[in-house]
C-alpha positions in Angstrom: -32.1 3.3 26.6 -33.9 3.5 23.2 -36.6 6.5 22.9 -40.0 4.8 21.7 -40.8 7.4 18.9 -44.1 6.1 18.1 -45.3 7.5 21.8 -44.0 11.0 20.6 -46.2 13.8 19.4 -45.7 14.1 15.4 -44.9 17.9 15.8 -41.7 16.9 18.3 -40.7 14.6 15.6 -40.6 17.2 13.0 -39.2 19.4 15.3 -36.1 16.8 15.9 -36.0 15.8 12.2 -35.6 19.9 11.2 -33.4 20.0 13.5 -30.9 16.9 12.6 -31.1 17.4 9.0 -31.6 21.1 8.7 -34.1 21.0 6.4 -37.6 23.1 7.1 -40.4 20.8 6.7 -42.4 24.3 5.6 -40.6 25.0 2.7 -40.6 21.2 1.3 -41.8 20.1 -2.2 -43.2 17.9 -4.0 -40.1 16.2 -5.0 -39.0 16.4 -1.6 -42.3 14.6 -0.4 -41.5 11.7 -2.8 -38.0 11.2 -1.5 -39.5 10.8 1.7 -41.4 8.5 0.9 -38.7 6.0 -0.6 -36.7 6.2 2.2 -36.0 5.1 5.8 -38.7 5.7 8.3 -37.7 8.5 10.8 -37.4 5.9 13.4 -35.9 3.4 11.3 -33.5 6.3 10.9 -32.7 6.8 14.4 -31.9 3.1 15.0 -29.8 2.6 12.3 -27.8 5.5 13.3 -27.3 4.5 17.2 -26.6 0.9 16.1 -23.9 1.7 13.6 -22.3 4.4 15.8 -21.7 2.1 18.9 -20.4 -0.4 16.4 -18.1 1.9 15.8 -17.3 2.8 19.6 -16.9 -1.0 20.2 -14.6 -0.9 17.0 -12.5 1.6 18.4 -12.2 0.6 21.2 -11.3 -3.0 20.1 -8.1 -1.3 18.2 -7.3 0.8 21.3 -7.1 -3.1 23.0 -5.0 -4.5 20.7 -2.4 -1.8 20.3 -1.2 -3.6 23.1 -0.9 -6.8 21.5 -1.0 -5.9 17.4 -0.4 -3.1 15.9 -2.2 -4.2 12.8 -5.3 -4.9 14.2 -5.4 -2.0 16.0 -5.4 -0.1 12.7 -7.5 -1.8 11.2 -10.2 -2.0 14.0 -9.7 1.9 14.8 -9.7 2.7 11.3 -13.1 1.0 11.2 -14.4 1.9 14.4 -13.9 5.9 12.6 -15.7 5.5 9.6 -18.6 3.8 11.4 -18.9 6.4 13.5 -18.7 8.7 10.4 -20.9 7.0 8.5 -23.6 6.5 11.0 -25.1 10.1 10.5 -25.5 9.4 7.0 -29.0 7.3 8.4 -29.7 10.9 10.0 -29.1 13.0 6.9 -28.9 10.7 3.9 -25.5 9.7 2.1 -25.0 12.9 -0.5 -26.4 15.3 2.4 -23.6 14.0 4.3 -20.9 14.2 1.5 -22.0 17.6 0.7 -21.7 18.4 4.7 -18.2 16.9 4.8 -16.6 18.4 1.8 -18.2 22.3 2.9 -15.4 24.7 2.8 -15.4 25.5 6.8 -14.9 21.3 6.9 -12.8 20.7 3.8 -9.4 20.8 5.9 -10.1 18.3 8.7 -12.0 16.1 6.2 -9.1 15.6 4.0 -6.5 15.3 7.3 -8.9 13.0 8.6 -8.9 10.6 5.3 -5.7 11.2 4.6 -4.2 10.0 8.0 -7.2 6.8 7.9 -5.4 5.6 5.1 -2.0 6.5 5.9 -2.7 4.4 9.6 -3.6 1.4 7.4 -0.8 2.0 5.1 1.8 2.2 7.9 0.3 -0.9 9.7 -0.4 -3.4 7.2 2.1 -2.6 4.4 5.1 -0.5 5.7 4.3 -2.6 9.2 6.3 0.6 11.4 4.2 0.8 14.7 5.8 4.3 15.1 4.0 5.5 11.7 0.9 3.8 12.5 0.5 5.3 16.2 1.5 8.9 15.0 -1.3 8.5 12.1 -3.7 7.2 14.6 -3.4 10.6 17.1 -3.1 12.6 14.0 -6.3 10.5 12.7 -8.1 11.1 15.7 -7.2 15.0 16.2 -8.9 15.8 12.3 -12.0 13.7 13.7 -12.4 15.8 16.6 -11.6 19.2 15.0 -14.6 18.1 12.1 -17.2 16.6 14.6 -16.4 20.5 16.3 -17.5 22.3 13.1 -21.3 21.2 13.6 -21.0 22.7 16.9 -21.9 26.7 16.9 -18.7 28.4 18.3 -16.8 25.2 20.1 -13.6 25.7 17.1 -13.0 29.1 18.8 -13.5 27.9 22.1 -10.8 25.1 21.8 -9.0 27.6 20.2 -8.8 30.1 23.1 -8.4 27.7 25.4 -5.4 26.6 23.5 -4.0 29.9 23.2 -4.3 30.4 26.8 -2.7 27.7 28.1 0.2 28.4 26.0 0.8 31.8 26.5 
């Protein structure tokens, strides 16, 4: 179910865009204003970002399907079902906001893993054509996506990490 923004009180739509793209509408300028205005609509925004997201789920979960059946399309399709999904926040916060967020120092890590091992699954599936390879990139792949989606979430890297540390001790 898509929210109808145009029923929504302007000040809740500040409050969400503030929010999203941590910028404080207060302290904007001039040249800020006029970037605004160049852009995406807020609401345009928010639908490109929900559409290119579940494109991304249906991606991924295309590749999941045919691992059973090929392991090259299932690279490819997960690969692409990933940066989708990656990319779709880049409606929310604008392409270089987005870089800048990705390559932050507490982020740098599982960014490069998670590159690294998108590549490496394509790589291994298409060229070096070792389903082994390909499967261990994938998990590998999909563990530096969830650790970097859990650095825009206050405290939830300690959390897994305690709860990891407990069930192994």
């Amino acid at each position: 179910m898509l929210v109808n923004l145009g029923k929504m009180a302007p000040s809740t739509i500040q409050k969400i865009k503030s929010t999203i793209t941590g910028r404080d509408p207060e302290q904007d300028g001039i040249i800020t204003e006029i970037s605004d205005a160049t852009t995406l609509s807020w609401s345009t925004r928010i639908k490109g970002f929900i559409i290119c997201f579940c494109i991304g789920v249906v991606f991924s979960i295309l590749g999941v399907i045919f691992l059973w059946r090929d392991v090259k399309l299932f690279a490819v399709f997960y690969s692409l079902g990933n940066l989708m999904a990656l990319s779709s926040t880049c409606f929310l916060m604008g392409p270089m906001k987005q870089l800048r967020n990705m390559f932050k120092e507490k982020r740098l890590i599982a960014t490069i893993i998670m590159l690294v091992c998108l590549i490496l699954t394509l790589c291994a599936a298409l060229w070096w054509e070792n389903k082994g390879l390909a499967l261990l990139f994938c998990i590998l792949q999909y563990l530096a996506m969830t650790w970097y989606c859990l650095s825009y979430i206050p405290f939830a890297r300690d959390a897994v990490k305690k709860c990891v540390t407990s069930c192994l001790a």
